[in-house]
C-alpha positions as CSV (number, residue, x, y, z in Angstrom):
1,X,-173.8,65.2,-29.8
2,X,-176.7,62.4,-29.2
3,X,-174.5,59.7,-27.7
4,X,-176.3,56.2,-27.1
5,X,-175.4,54.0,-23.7
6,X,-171.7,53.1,-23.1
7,X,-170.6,49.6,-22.4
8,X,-167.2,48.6,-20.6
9,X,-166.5,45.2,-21.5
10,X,-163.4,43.9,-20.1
11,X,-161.9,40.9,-21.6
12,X,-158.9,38.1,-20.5
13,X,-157.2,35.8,-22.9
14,X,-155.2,33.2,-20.9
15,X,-153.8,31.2,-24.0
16,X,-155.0,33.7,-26.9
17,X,-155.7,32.1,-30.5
18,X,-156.6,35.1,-32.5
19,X,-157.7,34.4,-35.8
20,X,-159.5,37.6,-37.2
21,X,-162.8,36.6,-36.0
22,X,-163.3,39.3,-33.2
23,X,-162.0,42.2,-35.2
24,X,-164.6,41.2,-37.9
25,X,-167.7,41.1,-36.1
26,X,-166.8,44.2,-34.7
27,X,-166.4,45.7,-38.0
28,X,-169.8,44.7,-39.3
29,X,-171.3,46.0,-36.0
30,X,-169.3,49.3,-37.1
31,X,-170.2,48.8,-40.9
32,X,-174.2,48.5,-39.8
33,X,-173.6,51.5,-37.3
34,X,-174.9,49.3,-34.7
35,X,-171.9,50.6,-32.3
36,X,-169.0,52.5,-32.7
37,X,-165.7,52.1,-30.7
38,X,-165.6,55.0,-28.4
39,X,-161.7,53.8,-26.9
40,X,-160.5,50.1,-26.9
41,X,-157.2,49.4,-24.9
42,X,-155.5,45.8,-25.7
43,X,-152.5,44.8,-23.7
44,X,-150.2,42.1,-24.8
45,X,-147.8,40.0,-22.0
46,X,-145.1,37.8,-24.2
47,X,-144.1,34.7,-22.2
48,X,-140.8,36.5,-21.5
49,X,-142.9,39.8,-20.0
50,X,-142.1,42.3,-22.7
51,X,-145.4,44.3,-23.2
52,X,-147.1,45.6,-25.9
53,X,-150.3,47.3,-26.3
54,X,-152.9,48.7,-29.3
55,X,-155.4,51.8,-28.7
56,X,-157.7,52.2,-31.4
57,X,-161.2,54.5,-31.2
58,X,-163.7,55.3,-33.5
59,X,-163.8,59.1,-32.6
60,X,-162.2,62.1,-33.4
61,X,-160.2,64.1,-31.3
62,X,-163.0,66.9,-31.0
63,X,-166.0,64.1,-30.7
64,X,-163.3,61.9,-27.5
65,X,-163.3,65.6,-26.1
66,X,-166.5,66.4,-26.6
67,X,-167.3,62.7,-25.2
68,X,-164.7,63.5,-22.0
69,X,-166.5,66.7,-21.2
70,X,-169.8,65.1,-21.1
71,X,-168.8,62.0,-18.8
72,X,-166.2,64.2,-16.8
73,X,-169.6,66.5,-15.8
74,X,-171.5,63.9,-14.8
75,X,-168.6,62.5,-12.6
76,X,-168.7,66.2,-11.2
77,X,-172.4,66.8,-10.8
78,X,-171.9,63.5,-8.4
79,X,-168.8,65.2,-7.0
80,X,-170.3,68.1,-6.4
81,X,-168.7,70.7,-9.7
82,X,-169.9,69.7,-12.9
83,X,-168.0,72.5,-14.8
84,X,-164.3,70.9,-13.1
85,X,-165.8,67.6,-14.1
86,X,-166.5,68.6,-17.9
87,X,-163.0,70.2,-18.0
88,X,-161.0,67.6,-16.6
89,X,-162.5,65.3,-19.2
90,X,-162.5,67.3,-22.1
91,X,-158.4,67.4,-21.3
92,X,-158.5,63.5,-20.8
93,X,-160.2,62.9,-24.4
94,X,-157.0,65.8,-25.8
95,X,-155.3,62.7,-27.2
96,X,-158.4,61.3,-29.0
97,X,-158.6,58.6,-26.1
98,X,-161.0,58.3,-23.1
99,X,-158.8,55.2,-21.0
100,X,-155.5,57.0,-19.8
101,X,-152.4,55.9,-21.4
102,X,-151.5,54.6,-17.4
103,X,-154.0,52.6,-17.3
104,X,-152.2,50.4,-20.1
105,X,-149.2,49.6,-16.8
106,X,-152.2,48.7,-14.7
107,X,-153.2,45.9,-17.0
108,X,-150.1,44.9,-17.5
109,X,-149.0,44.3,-14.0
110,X,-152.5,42.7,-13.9
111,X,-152.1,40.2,-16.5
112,X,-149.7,36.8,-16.0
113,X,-147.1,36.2,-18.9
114,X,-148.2,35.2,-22.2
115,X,-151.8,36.6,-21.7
116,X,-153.8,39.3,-22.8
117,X,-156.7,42.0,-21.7
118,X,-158.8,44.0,-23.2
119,X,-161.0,47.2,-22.3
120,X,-163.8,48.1,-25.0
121,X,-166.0,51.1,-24.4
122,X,-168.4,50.5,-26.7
123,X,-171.7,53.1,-27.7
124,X,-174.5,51.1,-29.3
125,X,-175.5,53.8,-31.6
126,X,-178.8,51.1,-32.0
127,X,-180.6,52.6,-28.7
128,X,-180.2,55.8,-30.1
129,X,-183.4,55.9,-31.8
130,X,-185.3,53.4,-29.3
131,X,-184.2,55.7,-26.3
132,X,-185.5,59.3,-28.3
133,X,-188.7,57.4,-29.0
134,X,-189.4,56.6,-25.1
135,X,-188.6,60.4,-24.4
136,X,-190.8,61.7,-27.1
137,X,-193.3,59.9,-25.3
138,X,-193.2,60.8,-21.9
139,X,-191.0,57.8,-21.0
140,X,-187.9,57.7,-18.5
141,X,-185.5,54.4,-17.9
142,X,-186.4,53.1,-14.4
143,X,-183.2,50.9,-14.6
144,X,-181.4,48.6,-17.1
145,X,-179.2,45.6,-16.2
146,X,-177.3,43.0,-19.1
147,X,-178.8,39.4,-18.0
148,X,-175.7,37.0,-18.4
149,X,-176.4,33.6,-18.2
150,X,-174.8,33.0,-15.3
151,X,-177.3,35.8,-13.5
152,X,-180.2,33.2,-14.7
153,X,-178.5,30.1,-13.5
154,X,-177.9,32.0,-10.3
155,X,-182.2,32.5,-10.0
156,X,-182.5,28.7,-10.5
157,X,-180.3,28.1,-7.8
158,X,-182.1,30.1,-5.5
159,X,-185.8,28.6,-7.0
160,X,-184.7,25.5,-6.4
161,X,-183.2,26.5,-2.6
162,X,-179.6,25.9,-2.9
């Protein structure tokens, strides 16, 4: 399986307003096969606490396994057995989901009344390509890092000695 980079996004909605709008851009990120939805966890807190939560993924139940087994190794090469790793995960991705059904309890006790969170794994299938092209030619990734806007007013802060 060529799997592209992962991202964990992590989302709060204080006073959610959802109109559609999210779920479409994903789907014509999905549509172009820019990224696919490896798991995606959304946990809903009414005003009166009752919770209720959506897990959707783009996978099958062979490819979340196949998926598990290849993050749980390299948990387990760090740990020390990759083999225990590459089990453990291929059981976790059994269900056709990588984020545990408990972690759904987590964000909810995390989350005030009449909020919501989300976690998005998300592969960008778009660096698939891009990354095979640097290895073909002798290339390796010295590091990578997201620049958020924040990280950039954060530099002019420091230029500017404050």
């Amino acid at each position: 399986m060529a799997m592209g980079p992962v991202q964990m996004l992590v989302l709060g909605f204080s006073e959610p307003e959802f109109t559609g709008k999210i779920a479409a851009e994903l789907d014509k990120l999905r549509e172009h096969e820019f990224v696919r939805i490896v798991d995606a966890l959304v946990v809903s807190k009414a005003d009166d606490g009752t919770i209720s939560a959506l897990q959707v993924s783009d996978l099958t139940t062979d490819e979340a396994m196949e998926m598990g087994a290849i993050a749980g190794a390299l948990v387990g090469l760090g740990a020390g057995d990759p083999e225990d790793g590459a089990l453990l995960g291929a059981i976790e991705g059994a269900d056709g989901h990588l984020i545990p059904d408990e972690e759904m309890w987590f964000v909810a006790d995390s989350i005030p009344n009449g909020s919501v969170a989300a976690i998005l794994l998300l592969e960008h299938l778009w660096a698939i390509p891009l990354r095979n092209s640097i290895v073909e030619a002798g290339g390796i990734a010295l590091t990578d890092e997201w620049i958020h806007p924040a990280d950039l007013v954060a530099v002019g802060l420091e230029a500017a000695g404050q």
